[in-house]
N, C-alpha and C positions, 0 to 999 in steps of 0.2 A: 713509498708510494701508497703504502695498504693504511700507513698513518694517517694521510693525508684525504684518502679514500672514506675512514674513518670519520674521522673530524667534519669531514662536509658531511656526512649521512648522519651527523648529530646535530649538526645546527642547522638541517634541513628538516631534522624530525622535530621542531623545539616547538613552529606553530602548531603543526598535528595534537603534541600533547598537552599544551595550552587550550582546545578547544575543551576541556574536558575539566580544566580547573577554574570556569567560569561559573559563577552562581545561575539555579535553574531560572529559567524565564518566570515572569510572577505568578501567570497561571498557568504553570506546568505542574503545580499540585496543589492549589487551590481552586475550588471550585467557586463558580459565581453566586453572587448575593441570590438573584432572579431563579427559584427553581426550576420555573416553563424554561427560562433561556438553557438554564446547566443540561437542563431533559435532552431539548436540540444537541445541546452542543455533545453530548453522550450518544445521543443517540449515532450522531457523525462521526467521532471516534469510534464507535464501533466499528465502523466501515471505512476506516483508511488504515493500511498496514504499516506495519513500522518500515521503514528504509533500512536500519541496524539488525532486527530481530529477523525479520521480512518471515515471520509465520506468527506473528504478534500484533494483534492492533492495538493503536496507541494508544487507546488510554487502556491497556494492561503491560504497556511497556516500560521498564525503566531505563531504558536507553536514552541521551540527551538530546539527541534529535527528536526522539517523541514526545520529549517535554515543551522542543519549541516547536514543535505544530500544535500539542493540545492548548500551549500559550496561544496562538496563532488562530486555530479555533475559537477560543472562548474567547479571544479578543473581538475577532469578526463577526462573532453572535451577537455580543454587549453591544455593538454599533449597529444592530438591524440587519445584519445583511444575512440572506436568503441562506440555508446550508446545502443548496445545493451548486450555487455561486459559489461557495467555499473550495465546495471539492473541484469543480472546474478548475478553479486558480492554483488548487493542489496538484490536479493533473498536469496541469500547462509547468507547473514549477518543477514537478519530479515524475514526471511522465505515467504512462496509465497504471502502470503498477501498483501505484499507491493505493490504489480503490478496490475491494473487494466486490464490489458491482462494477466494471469493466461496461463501456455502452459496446456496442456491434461497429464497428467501422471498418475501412480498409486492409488495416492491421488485424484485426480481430474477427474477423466474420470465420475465418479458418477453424480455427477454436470452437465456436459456437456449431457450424456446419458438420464437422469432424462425425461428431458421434451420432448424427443421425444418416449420414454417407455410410458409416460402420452398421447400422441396423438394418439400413437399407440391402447392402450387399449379404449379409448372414440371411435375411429371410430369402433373397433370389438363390443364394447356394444351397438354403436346408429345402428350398420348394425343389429343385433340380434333385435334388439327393432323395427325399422322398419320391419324386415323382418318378424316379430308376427303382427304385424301390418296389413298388407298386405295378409295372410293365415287369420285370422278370418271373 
């Protein structure tokens, strides 16, 4: 049974390490002719994280997932299209994480509220505490 067990967990792992013996995407380490477009299209890598590294943005990644979204990028620059469309389509494809600037939404207002709910409550406890302070 533990043979047998074996053998499927290897011919189930065959695609997993196939994704990894495929040549990179064309611009995943070349940059475009156009240096205004490359500029954009850098300047938007900066600001989308690696999925693999996830404390890495892509274009300082060498992971292969970040070679095909930097492909993926410079391809959708070269066509005109807006970088801030890019990263929308990046969100909707790999959810908000990808982006280093995060917008405010349903999900997300907690995060951004957090630390001024935390500022708010230390000034009412040190005014309280000072304010015992000063009546004794």
């Amino acid at each position: 049974m533990r043979v047998l067990l074996a053998a499927l967990a290897l011919v189930l792992a065959g695609p997993v390490h196939a994704q990894d013996k495929l040549p990179p995407a064309p611009y995943a380490y070349r940059q475009l002719d156009d240096p205004a477009q490359e500029a954009r299209a850098k300047a938007l890598m900066d600001t989308l994280r690696c999925l693999q590294c996830q404390g890495q943005a892509i274009s300082d990644s060498d992971a292969p997932i970040a070679g095909d979204m930097r492909n993926q990028v410079r391809l959708r620059i070269a066509q005109g299209e807006d970088p801030e469309a890019i990263r929308a389509w990046l969100i909707e494809r790999y959810g908000s994480y990808v982006s280093y600037k995060p917008k405010v939404d349903a999900l997300t207002w907690p995060l951004f509220a957090a630390p001024l709910a935390f500022l708010t409550l230390a000034v009412i406890v040190l005014r309280k505490r000072f304010a015992k302070g000063r009546v004794a």
